[in-house]
N, C-alpha and C positions, 0 to 999 in steps of 0.2 A: 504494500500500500504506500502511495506518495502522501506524504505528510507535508513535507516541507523543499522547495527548490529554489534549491539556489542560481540568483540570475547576476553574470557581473555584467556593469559595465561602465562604459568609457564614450558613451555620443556619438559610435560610428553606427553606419548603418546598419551594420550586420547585429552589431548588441540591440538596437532597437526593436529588430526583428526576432530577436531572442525573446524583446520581452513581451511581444503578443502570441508568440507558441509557449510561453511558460504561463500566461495566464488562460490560456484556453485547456491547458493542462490543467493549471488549479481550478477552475470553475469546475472542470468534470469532473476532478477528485474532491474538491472542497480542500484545495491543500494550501498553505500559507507559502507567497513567495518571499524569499528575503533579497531584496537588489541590493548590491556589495558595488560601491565605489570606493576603488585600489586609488591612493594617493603615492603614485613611485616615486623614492626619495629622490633620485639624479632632476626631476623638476626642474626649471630654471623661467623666473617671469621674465617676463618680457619688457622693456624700458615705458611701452605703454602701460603694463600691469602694475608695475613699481613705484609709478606717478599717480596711479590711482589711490595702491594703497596707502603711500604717504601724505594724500589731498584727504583724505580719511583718517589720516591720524591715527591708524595704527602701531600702537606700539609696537617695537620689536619687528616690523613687516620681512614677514619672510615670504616665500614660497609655496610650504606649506598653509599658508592660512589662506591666499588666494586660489590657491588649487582647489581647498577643502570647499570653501564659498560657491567655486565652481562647481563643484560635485556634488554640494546641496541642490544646488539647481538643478545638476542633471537627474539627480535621486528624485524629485518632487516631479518633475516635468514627467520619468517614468512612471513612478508610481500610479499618477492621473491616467497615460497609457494603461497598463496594466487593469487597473480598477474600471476605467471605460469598456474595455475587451473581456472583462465578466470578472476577474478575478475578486476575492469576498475579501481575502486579507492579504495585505500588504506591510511588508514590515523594509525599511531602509538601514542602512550602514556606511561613511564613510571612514577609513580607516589608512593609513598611511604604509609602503610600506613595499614589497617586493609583489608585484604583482603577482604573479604564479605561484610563490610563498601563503600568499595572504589566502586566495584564493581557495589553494588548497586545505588551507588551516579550516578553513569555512564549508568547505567540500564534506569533511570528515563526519562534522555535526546535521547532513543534508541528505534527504533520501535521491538528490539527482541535481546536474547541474545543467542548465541550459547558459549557452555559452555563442558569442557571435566565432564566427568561425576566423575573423581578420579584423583588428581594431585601428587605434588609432597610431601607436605605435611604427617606428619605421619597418621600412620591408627589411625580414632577419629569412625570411624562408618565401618562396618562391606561392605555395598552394596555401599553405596554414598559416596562421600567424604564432610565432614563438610561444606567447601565455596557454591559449588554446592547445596547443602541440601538445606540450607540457604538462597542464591539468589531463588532459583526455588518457595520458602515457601514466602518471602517476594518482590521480585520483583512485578510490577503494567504492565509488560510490558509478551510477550511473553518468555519464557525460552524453549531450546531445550539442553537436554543433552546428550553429544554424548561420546560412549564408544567405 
């Protein structure tokens, strides 16, 4: 029985499309999806993101806090997805960190992962994209990856 599936992503279009086959999945199961936004340490903002965050007064302005900012928005903008294409529960996470690491740490606790098949990420491999490789090679749980 699916309980629970986990969806990452990252705003490309392949994750997107992940996450209206993981909610057509949980409505038929009544299964909760959890959507995981990976905050990979190497980041680096941009001179435009840098002037934002300083014109805001954040203290300490790193990287990570504009990333994270971004990744709220991409968690919510999904979530709506999601919940519009039937799904009942919806549950978010941004978290910092090795992408394919993190991923899989969250795979573990997960009855199945639905995964874009090529993210945002540079080209590291030719068909797959490196994270997906990865999780699909080492996850202990179901992986589906969607293009």
């Amino acid at each position: 029985m699916i309980k629970q599936i986990l969806v990452p992503i990252d705003g490309s279009d392949h994750a997107l499309r992940a996450v209206d086959f993981a909610a057509d999945l949980a409505a038929r199961y009544d299964a909760t999806i959890l959507l995981l936004h990976v905050i990979p340490y190497e980041t680096q903002l941009s001179n435009l993101q840098r002037r934002y965050a300083e014109a805001d007064y954040v203290e300490g302005s790193s990287d990570l806090i504009q990333y994270a900012l971004e990744g709220e928005e991409l968690l919510t903008n999904a979530r709506r997805q999601a919940l519009d294409h039937g799904a009942r529960a919806v549950d978010t996470l941004a978290e910092p960190g090795d992408p394919a690491e993190v991923i899989l740490s969250h795979a573990a606790k997960s009855d199945m992962v639905v995964m874009g098949r090529r993210g945002l990420g540079p080209v590291k491999t030719l068909l797959q994209g490196s994270v997906s490789q990865k999780v699909s090679q080492l996850a202990d749980t179901v992986c589906a990856t969607i293009k």
